[in-house]
PLY file of the C-alpha trace (Angstrom):
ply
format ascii 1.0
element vertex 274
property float x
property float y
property float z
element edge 273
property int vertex1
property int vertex2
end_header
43.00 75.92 56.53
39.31 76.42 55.76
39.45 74.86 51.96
41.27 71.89 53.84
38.97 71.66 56.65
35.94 71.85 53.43
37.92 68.73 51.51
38.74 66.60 54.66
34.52 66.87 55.24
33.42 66.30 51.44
35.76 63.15 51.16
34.48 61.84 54.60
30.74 62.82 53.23
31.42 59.96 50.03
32.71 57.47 52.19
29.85 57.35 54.87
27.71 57.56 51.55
29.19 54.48 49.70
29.32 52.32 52.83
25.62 53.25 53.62
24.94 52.50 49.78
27.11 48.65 50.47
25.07 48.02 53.30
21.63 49.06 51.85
22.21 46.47 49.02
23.07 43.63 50.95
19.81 44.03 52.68
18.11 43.88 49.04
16.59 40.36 48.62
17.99 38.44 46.17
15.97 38.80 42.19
14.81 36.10 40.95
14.33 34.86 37.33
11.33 33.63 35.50
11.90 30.88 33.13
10.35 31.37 29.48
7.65 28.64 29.53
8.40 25.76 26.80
7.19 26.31 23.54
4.20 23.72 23.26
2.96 22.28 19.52
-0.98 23.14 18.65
-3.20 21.19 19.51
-3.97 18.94 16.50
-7.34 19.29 14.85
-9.54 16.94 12.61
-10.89 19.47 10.50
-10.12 20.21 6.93
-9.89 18.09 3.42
-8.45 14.68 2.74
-7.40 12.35 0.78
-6.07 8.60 0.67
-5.55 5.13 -0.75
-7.10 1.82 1.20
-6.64 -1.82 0.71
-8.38 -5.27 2.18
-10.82 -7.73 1.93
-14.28 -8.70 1.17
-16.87 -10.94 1.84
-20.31 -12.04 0.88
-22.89 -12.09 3.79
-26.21 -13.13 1.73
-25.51 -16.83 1.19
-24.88 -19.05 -1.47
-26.34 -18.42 -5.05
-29.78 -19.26 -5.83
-30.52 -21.70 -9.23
-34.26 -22.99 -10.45
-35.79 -23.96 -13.50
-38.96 -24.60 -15.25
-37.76 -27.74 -16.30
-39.77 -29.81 -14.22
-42.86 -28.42 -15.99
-42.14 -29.57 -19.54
-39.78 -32.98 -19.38
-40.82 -36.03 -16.87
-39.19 -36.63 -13.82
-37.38 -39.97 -15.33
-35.66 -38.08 -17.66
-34.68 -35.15 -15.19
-30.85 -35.82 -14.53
-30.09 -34.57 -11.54
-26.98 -32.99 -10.73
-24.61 -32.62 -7.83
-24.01 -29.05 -6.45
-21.11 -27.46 -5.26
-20.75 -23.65 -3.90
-17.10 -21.48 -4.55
-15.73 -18.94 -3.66
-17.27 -16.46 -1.42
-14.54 -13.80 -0.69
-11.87 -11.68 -2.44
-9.43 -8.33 -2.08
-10.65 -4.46 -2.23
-8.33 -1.33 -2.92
-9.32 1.87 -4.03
-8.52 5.69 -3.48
-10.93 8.11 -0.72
-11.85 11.85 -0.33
-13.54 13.11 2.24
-13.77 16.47 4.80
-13.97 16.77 8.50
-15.34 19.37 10.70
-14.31 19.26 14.24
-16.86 21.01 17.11
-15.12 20.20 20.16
-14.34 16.36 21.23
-17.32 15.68 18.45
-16.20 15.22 14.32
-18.43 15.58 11.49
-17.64 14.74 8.53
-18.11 13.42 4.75
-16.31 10.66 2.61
-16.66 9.69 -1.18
-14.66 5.92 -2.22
-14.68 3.96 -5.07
-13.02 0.85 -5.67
-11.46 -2.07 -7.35
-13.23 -5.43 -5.66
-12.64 -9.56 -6.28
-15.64 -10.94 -5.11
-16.96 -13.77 -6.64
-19.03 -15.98 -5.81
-20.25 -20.10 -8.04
-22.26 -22.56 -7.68
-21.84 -25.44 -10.17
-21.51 -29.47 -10.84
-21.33 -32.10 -13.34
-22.18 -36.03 -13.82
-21.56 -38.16 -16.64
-24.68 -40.89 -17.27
-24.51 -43.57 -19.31
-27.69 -44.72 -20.77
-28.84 -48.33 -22.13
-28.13 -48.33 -25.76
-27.27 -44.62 -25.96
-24.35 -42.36 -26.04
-22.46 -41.54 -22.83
-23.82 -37.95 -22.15
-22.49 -35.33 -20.01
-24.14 -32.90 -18.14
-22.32 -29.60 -16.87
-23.63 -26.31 -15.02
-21.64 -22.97 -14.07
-23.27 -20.13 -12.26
-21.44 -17.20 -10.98
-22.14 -13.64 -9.40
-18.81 -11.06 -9.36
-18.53 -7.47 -8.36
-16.37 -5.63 -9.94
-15.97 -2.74 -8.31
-18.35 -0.54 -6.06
-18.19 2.66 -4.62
-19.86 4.68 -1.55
-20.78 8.34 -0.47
-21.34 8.75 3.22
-21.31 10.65 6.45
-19.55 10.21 9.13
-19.41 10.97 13.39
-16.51 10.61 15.34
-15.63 10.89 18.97
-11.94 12.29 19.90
-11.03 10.49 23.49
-7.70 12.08 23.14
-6.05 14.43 21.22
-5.22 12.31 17.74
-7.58 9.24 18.31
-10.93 9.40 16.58
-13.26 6.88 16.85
-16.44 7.11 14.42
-19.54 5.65 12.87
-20.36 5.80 9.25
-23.27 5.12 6.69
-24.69 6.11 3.24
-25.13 5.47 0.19
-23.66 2.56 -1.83
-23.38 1.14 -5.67
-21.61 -1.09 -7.52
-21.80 -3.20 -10.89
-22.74 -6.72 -10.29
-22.12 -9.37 -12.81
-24.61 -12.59 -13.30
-23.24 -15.45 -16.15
-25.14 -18.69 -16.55
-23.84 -21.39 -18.80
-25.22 -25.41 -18.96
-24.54 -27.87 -20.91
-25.29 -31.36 -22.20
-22.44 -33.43 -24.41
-22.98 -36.51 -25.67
-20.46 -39.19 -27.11
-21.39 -39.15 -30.57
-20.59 -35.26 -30.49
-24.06 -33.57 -30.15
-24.64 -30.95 -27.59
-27.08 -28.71 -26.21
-26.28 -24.94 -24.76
-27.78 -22.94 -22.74
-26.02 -19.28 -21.52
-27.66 -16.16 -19.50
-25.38 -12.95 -18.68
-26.42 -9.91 -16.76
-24.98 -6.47 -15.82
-25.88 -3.80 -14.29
-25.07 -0.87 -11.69
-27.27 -1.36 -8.35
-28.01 1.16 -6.06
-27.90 0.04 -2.22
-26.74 1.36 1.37
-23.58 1.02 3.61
-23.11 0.89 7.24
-19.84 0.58 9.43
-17.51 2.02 11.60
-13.83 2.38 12.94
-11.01 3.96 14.85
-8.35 6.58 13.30
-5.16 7.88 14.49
-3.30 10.76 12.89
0.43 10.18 13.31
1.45 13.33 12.29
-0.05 16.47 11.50
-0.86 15.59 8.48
-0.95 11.53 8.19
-3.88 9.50 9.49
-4.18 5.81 9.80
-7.28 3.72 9.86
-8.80 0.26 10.46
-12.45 0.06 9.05
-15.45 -1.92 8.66
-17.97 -1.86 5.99
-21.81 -3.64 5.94
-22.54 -3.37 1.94
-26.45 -3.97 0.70
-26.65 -3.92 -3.22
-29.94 -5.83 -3.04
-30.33 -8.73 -5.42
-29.67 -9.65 -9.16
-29.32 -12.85 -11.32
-29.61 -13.46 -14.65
-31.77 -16.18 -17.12
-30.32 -18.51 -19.39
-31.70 -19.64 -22.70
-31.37 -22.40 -25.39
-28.83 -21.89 -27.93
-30.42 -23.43 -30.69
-33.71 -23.55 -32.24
-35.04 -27.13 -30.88
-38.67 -26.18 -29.74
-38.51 -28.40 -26.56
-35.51 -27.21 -25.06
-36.02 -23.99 -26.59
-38.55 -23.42 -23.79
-36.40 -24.63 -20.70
-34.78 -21.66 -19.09
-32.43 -21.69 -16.10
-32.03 -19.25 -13.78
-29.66 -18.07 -10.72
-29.60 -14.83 -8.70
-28.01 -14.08 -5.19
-28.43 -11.18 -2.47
-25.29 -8.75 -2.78
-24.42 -8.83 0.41
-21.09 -8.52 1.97
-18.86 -6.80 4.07
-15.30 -4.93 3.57
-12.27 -5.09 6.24
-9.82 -2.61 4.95
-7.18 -0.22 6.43
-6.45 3.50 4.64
-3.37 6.04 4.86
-4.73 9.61 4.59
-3.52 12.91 4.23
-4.48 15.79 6.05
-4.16 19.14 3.76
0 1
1 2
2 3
3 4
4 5
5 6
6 7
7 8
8 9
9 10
10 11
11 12
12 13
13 14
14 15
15 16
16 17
17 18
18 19
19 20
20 21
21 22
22 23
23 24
24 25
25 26
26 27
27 28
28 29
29 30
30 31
31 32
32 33
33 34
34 35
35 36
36 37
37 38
38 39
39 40
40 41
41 42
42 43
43 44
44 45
45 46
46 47
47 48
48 49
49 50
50 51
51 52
52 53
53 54
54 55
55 56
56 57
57 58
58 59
59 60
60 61
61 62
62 63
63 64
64 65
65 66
66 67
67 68
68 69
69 70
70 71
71 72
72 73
73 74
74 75
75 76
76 77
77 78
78 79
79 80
80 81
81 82
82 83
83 84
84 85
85 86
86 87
87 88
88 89
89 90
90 91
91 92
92 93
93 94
94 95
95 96
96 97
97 98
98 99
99 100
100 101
101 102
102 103
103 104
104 105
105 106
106 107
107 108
108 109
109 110
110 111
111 112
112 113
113 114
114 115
115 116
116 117
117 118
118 119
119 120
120 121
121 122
122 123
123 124
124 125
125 126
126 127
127 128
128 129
129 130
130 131
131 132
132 133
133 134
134 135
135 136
136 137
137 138
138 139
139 140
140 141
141 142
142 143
143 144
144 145
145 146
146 147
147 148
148 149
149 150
150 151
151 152
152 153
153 154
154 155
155 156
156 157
157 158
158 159
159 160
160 161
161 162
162 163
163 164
164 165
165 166
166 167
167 168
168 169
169 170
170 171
171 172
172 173
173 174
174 175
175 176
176 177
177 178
178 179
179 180
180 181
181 182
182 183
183 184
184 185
185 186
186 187
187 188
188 189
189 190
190 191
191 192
192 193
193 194
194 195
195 196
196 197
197 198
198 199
199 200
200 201
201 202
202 203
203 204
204 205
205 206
206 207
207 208
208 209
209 210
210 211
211 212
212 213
213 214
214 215
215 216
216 217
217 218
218 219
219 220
220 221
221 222
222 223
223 224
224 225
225 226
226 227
227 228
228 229
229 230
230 231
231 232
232 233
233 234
234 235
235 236
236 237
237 238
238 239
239 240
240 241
241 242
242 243
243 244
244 245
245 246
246 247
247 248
248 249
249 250
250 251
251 252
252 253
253 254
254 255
255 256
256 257
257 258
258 259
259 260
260 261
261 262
262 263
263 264
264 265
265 266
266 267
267 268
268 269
269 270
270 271
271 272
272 273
């Protein structure tokens, strides 16, 4: 009777237990779950090395090309023919290849860029007239000037601003150069097949300054795209022409032309970020 009495206790013992346990845990608030936060891409950053191709356009700012001679000074004005002038083309394409690194401090980029480049420009200034003289041979009288740059190339800073993350909007100047290309050729025919000559050519590398600016968006990580401006200065150059012959008269006429190298570059450039 007692061992019965001692199991009829212990079961009743677990029961009042597991119902106190049942009721304990429903008073439990409910657990609640954190959600992993989203995994978010870096923040992309200007900084680091370069490299890209550009292409556009060009134009000269610095006028028309300049032409004089001495030739007032040594033949009278009567037999000065004068003749009508004309000015060409002022304008032409640019594409080349760009290398440059950028240091980022904040919303503020610093940075350097080297270029060179293929350019088109060219720029003439020429005319002719046929006279016809009393007793004399027809005679024809022809003049070509031209300036062309070949190619030029710059090495310059740059400062940026970064409104938003990938957008970079900068400034940019330095130093510029480029070979610049001066040919002079006039002639006189005449009817009965004589003719006079006289050719000038000049080339050289000139050493001048750059200015511009533009905006910049980086697509990707690692791709940028551009629209830019460029002020060019390569100062001024011509070139003399002389007789081709050995007549002592025209021997001493010279003619000359030279023109300010002046223009300015619209271009757009793919980069890529390493």
């Amino acid at each position: 009777m007692e061992v019965r009495r001692i199991a009829i206790v212990g079961t009743s013992l677990l029961l009042i237990t597991g119902f106190a346990g049942a009721a304990s845990a429903a008073d439990l608030p409910e657990r609640s779950w954190t959600k992993a936060p989203p995994l978010v891409a870096p923040a992309f950053n200007w900084s680091g090395f370069y490299a890209g191709v550009n292409v556009g356009g060009g134009w000269y700012d610095g006028g028309n090309i300049t032409t004089s001679s001495n030739i007032t000074s040594l033949i009278a004005p009567g037999n000065i023919i004068h003749v009508p002038v004309s000015d060409g083309s002022q304008s032409g394409v640019t594409a080349g290849g760009l290398l440059g690194y950028n240091y980022q401090l904040d919303r503020i980029v610093l940075g350097v860029e080297a270029d060179f480049n293929y350019a088109d420009l060219k720029s003439s200034r020429g005319g002719s007239t046929v006279v016809t003289f009393f007793h004399s041979p027809t005679e024809s009288f022809n003049f070509q000037s031209t300036s062309n740059i070949d190619w030029f190339g710059t090495v310059r800073g740059r400062i940026g601003f970064v409104p938003t993350e990938r957008l970079l909007i900068y400034g940019t100047g330095g130093l510029a150069y480029g070979e610049v290309r001066t040919h002079i050729a006039n002639s006189e025919v005449f009817s009965n097949g004589f003719s006079r000559l006289w050719l000038g050519d000049n080339s050289d590398v000139r050493v001048g300054w750059t200015a511009g600016g533009g905006l910049e968006y980086a697509f990707t990580n690692n791709w940028t795209l551009r629209g830019e401006y460029l002020y060019v200065d390569l100062g001024s150059s011509g070139a003399t022409a002389t007789f081709q012959g050995t007549d002592p008269l025209q021997s001493q006429i010279r003619y000359n032309a030279s023109r300010e190298n002046k223009f300015s570059v619209a271009r757009a450039a793919l980069s890529y970020k390493f």
